[in-house]
C-alpha positions in Angstrom: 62.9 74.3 111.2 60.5 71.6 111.7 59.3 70.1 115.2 61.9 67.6 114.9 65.0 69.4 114.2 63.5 71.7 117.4 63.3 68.5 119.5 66.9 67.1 118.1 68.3 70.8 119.0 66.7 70.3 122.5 68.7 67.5 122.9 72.3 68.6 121.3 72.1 71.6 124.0 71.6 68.8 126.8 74.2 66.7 126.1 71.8 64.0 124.6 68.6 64.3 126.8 65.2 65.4 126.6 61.9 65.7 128.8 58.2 65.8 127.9 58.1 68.8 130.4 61.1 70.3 128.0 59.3 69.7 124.6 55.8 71.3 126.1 57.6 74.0 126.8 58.6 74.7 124.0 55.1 74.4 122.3 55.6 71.1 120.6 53.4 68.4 121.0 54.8 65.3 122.4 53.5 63.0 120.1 56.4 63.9 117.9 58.7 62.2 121.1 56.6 59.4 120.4 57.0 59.5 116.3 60.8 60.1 117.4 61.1 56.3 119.5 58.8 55.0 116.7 61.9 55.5 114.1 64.7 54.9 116.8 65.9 58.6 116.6 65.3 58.5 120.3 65.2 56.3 122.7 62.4 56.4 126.2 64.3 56.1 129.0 61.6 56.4 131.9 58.5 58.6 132.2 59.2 62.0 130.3 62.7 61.1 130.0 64.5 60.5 126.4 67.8 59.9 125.1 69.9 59.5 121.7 70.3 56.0 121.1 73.8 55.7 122.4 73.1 57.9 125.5 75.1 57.5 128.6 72.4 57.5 131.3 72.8 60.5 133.7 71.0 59.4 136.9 71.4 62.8 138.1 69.6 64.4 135.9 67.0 61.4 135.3 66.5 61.7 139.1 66.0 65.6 139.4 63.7 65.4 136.1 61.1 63.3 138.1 60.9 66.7 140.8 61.3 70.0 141.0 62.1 69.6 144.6 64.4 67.2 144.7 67.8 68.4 146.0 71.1 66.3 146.0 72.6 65.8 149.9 74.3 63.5 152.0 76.9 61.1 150.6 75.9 61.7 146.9 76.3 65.7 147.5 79.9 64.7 149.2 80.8 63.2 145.6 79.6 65.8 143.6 81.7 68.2 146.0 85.2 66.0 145.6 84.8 65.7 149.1 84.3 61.5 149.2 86.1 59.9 146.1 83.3 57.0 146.4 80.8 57.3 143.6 77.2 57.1 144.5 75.4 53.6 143.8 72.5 55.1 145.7 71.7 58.5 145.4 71.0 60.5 148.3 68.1 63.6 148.2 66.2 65.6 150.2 62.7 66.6 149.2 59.6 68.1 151.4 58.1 65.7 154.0 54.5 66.5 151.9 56.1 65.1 149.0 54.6 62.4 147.5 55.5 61.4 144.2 57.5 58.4 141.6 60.6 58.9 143.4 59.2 57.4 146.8 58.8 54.0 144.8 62.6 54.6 142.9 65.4 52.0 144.1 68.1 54.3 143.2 67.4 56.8 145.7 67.7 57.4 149.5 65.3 60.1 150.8 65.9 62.4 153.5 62.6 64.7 154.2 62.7 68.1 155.8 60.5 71.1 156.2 59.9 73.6 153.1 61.5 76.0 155.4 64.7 74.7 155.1 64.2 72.7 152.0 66.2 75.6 150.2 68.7 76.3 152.7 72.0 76.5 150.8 71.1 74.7 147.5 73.3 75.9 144.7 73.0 74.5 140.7 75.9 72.3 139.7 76.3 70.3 136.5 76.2 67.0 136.8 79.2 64.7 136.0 77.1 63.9 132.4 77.1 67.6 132.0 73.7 68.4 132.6 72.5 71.5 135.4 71.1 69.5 138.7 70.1 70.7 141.9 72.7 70.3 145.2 73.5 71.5 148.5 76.3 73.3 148.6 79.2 72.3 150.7 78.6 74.0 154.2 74.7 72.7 154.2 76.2 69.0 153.0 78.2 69.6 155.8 75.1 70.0 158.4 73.3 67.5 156.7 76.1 64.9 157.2 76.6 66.0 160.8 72.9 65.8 161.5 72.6 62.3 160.1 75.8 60.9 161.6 74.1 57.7 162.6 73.2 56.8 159.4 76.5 57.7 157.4 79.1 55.4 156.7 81.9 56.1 158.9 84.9 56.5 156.7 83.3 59.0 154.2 81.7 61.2 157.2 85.5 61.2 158.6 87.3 62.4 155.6 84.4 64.2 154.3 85.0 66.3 158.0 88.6 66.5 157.4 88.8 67.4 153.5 86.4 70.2 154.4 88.5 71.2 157.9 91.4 71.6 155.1 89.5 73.1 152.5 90.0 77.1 151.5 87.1 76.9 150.0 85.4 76.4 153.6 83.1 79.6 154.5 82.5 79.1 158.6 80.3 81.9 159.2 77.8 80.0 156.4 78.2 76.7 158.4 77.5 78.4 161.8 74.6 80.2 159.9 73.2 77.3 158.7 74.0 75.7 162.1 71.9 77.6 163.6 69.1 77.4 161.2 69.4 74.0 161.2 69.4 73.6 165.3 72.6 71.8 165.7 75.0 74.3 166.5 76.2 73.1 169.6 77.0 69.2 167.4 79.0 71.6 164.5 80.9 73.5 166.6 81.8 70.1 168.6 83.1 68.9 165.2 85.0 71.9 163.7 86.8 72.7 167.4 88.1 69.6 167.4 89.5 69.8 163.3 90.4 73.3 162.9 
């Protein structure tokens, strides 16, 4: 198999997507994703980021190949949870406050920092709607999240996002109180799920 048919079966496994950081990896030079845009087998997308001609853009996964540390959150991590049927237009992450990288100058996305100590705090891996493996918080830390950032959430998807989860048998509360806690807003989650449950 030559380097091409390797980069090709790259991007079969992916659903029609592959990254410079991908073909590296697997000890191919990437001037052959260059030769491979040169004859219109692939198409560049952004930095490090190629598709099949006829590729249906995942922003997800375009997003979370620009950093390692970027975790979905917020409103975007409500979608991805079924918890708000509105689908992103923005896309909300959180990443370190010492990050400082491509993503601070992207339109598409609305950053939330926070301390590496919690940067990890309940973050699961979820495929994205395109099918590809992405980075989110899972529900009860989307739930914190939304609570901390009331103020700056759109009213009718922090409501029903509260009340889908309050229904929810999914819900775990000990993990919410947990992360609570870690988070310092206990007092503001417990406010919130007395008044639902």
């Amino acid at each position: 198999m030559n380097f091409y048919d390797k980069i090709l079966k790259i991007v079969e496994k992916n659903n029609g997507y592959v990254t410079t950081k991908e073909v590296v990896s697997n000890g191919i030079n990437k001037i052959f994703l260059t030769n491979m845009v040169k004859k219109g087998t692939l198409t560049r997308i952004s930095k490090g980021y190629y598709g099949l001609p006829n590729y249906i853009e995942d922003e997800y996964y375009k997003i979370s190949s620009k950093s390692k540390n970027a975790r979905f959150s917020g409103a975007t991590a409500l979608y991805l949870h079924n918890l708000s049927d509105r689908t992103p237009l923005l896309y909300n992450i959180t990443l370190p406050y010492d990050y400082s990288g491509v993503l601070q100058k992207d339109k598409n996305v609305i950053i939330s920092f926070v301390n590496r100590d919690i940067l990890d705090l309940g973050v699961i891996e979820m495929t994205s709607p395109y099918g590809m493996k992405i980075k989110v918080y899972d529900i009860e830390r989307t739930i914190c999240d939304i609570i901390k950032n009331k103020n700056k959430m759109d009213a009718e998807i922090f409501s029903k996002a509260l009340k889908e989860y309050a229904k929810s048998k999914n819900k775990n509360l000990s993990k919410l109180t947990k992360y609570a806690r870690t988070m310092n807003i206990e007092k503001k989650v417990s406010e919130y799920m007395e008044v639902l449950l």
